[in-house]
RODO-2510 file (C-alpha; in nm, 4 decimals, decimal comma):
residues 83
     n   res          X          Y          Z
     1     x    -7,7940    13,6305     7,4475
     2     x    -7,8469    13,3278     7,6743
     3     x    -7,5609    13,1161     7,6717
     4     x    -7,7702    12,8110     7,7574
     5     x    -7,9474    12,8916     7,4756
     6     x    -7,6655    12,9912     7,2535
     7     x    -7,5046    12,6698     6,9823
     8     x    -7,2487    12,5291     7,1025
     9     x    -6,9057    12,5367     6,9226
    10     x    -6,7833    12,3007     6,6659
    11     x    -6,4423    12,1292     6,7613
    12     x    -6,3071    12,3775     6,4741
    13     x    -6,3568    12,7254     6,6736
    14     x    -6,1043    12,6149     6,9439
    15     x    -6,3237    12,7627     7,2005
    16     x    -6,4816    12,6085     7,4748
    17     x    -6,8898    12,6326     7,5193
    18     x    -7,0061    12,8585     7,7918
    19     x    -7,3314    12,6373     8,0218
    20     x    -7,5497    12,9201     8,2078
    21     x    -7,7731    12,7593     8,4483
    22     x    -7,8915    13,0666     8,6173
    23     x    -8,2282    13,0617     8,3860
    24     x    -8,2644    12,6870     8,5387
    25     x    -8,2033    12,8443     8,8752
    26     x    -8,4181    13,1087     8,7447
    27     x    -8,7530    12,8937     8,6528
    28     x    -8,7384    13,0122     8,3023
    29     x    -8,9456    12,8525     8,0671
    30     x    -8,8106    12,5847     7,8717
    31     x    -8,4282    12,6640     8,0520
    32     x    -8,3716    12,2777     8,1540
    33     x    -8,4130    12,1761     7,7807
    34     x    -8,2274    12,3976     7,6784
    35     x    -7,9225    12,3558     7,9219
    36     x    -7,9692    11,9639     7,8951
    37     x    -7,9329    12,0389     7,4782
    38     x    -7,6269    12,2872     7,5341
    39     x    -7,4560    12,0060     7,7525
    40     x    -7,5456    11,7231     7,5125
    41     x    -7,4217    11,9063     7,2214
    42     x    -7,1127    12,0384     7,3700
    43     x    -7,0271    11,7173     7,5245
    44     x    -7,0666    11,5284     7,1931
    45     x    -6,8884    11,7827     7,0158
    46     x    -6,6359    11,9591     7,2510
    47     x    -6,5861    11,7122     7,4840
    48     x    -6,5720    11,9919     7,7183
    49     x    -6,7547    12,3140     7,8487
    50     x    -6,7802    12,5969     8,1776
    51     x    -7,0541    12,6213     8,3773
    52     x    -7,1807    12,9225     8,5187
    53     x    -7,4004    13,0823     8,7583
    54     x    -7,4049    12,7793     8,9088
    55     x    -7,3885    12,8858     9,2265
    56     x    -7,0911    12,7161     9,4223
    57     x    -6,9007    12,9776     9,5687
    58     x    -6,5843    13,1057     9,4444
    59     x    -6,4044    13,0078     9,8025
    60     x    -6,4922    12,6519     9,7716
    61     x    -6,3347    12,6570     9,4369
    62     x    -6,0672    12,7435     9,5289
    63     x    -6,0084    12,5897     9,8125
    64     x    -6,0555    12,2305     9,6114
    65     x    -5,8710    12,3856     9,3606
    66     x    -5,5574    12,4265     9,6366
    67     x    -5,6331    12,0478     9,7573
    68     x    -5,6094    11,9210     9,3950
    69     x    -5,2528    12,0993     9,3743
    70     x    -5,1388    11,9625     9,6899
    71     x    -5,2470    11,6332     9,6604
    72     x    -5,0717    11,6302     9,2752
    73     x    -4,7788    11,7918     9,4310
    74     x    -4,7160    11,4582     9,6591
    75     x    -4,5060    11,1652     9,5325
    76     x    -4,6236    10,9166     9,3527
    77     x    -4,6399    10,6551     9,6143
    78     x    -4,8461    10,8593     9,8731
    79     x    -5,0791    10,8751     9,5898
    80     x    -5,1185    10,5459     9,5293
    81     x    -5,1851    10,4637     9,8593
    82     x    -5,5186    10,6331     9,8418
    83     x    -5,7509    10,4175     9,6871
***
């Protein structure tokens, strides 16, 4: 089953929605609605949701990922200083 296309959760299932966007990437008919209704939904209802097959690559994640850690890890003035 697409997940685009799938319901999304209620807040009661304590899981998050899954967001495909390969069948945007794809050209598939109707995909874009039916992402942009998937996001709306889960966003309303969730709050929350993972994207896939979006195409970023898995090094880049990570390597923002490691940033993120490192700049949390400083103290708190250093981050306060960036503004």
């Amino acid at each position: 089953m697409n997940a685009a296309l799938a319901p999304a959760p209620t807040a009661t299932t304590n899981r998050l929605p899954i967001i495909d966007l390969g069948p945007c990437f794809a050209g598939e008919p109707g995909a874009f609605e039916a992402t942009a209704r998937a996001i709306g939904e889960a966003s309303e209802t969730i709050g929350f949701y993972f994207v896939i097959n979006h195409g970023i690559p898995q090094s880049l994640i990570d390597a923002t990922l490691a940033e993120a850690r490192r700049f949390h890890s400083l103290p708190l003035e250093r981050k306060m200083a960036v503004q």
